[in-house]
Steps between C-alpha positions, in 0.01 A plus 500: 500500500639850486689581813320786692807597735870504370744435755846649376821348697837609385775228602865518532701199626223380777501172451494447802196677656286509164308179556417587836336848351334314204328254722350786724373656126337121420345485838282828385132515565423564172627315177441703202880668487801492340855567652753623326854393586778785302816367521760771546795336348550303824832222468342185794316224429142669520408380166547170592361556854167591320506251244249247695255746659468688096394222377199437779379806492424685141439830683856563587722595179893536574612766229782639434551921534603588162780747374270721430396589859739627732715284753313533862193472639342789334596325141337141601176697624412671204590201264234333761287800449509466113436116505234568767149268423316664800280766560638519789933502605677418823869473587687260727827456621671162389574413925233609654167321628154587397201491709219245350238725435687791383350508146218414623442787770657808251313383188174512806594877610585587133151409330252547800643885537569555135818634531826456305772327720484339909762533749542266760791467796834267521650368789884414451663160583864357534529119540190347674182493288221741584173374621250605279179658675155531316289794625208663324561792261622835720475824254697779618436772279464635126853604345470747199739778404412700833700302663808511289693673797427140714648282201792686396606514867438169521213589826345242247695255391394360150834217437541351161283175682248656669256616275323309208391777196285536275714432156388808310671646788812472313372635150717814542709409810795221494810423760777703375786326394807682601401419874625193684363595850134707576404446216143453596477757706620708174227352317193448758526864582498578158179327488319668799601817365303408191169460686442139500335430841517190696427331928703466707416170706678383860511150432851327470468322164875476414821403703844595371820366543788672708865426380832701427493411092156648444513847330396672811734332715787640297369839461508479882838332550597866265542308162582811227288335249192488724576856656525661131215375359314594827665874485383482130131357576461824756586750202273319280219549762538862590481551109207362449323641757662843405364449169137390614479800764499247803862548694328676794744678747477180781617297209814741413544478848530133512685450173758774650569291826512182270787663335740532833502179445658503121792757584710312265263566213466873567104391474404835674675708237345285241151536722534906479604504130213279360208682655707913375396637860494860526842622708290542793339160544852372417652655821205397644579135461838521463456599881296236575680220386839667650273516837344105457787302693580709742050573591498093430768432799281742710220320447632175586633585827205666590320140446760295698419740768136445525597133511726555823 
């Protein structure tokens, strides 16, 4: 039987939490799937850790990301992408936990509204195993390219996990390679600013591991790999949305304050030179973002006040 969903998981040395994950995918609501395990080059004993549970269960395929794909997690996901069998694509995280009816509920929201991808919500973890709630389906709202301000702030937070597309989705629109970190925000605002439109549901269909050798726990113990690709991710965004007419003056805003945070990158001179600013509206910001720190200090002792 053809797979309807395609679950794409790009692995790297997880031996040790991939069974866990892969049993949460069996335990799925639905059956007609396929999950595809990328191997990223990874030097444990996951191949071996797999062998038994491979050979069960047909639907999972442990392949190997060839050379001709890009080291990273952008590289493994389109190789997934290309070797897709679903009309429809989701990806997971090779630690985390997935909720049982989580194919079930998004494949629900996407075919009963007709619309091309469905959001739903995480809830993070450490060491103790989440208890997993079932509660009917909560819709939230529509998502389209209106609200491109919400996602590319991140108001609305589409992760790489939480959202199962549509595969024709990614016709036009892959992970870009050169990133090791934000990747899919890069890419999933990319897609919203093409117009697909999606819902955004409340329920909790997807739990993800917290721990210091994930990708975002080095970007936020300051790892220059992570903070690089992030600074190059942000560039990548305000260029596309410069290019599609949609980098509104909230969104310069935020991207500007994001970039106090990149100093050693010189982001904000990057920032002004990408979108050739009038002298004016360079001052402008250049003013602002001189301004930010000092205004943000302001405005956090005016909240510890309140508090007193």
């Amino acid at each position: 039987m053809k797979p309807k969903i395609t679950i794409i998981m790009a692995t790297y040395n997880r031996a040790h939490f991939i069974l866990e994950t892969l049993e949460t995918i069996q335990n799925q609501s639905i059956v007609n799937w396929e999950c595809l395990i990328i191997d990223d080059g990874g030097t444990d004993d996951t191949a071996e850790v797999l062998a038994s549970i491979l050979k069960q269960d047909l639907r999972l395929q442990f392949l190997h990301r060839p050379d001709s794909y890009q080291k990273g997690l952008p590289g493994c996901r389109n190789y997934g992408l290309d070797m897709a069998k679903g009309a429809y694509v989701i990806f997971f995280d090779d630690d985390d936990i997935v909720h049982p009816e989580n194919l079930k509920i998004g494949l629900e929201v996407l075919e009963t509204n007709n619309v091309d991808f469905c959001h739903y919500q995480k809830l993070a973890f450490e060491t103790e195993r989440p208890l997993i709630v079932n509660n009917p389906i909560t819709f939230q709202q529509y998502l389209t390219k209106a609200d491109i301000d919400k996602v590319v702030s991140q108001e609305i937070g589409l992760a790489s996990c939480t959202v199962l597309w549509k595969k024709s989705c990614f016709n036009r629109v892959r992970f870009n390679e050169n990133l090791l970190y934000a990747e899919e925000w890069e890419c999933y605002s990319k897609l919203i600013s093409e117009n697909f439109k999606g819902v955004v549901i409340s329920n909790v269909l997807y739990y993800n591991r917290k721990h210091a050798n994930s990708n975002t726990g080095e970007f936020y113990s300051n790892n220059p790999i992570r903070r690089a690709s992030k600074k190059e991710a942000i560039l990548l965004v305000i260029k596309n949305l410069k290019e599609k007419q949609l980098l509104s003056s909230s969104l310069l805003r935020y991207f500007v304050t994001q970039a106090t945070d990149f100093k050693e990158y010189n982001l904000f001179t990057q920032i002004i030179t990408l979108l050739e600013l009038s002298i004016f509206e360079k001052l402008k910001w250049q003013f602002f973002y001189s301004t930010f720190p000092l205004r943000l200090s302001v405005y956090k002792l005016k909240i510890t006040f309140r508090k007193i």
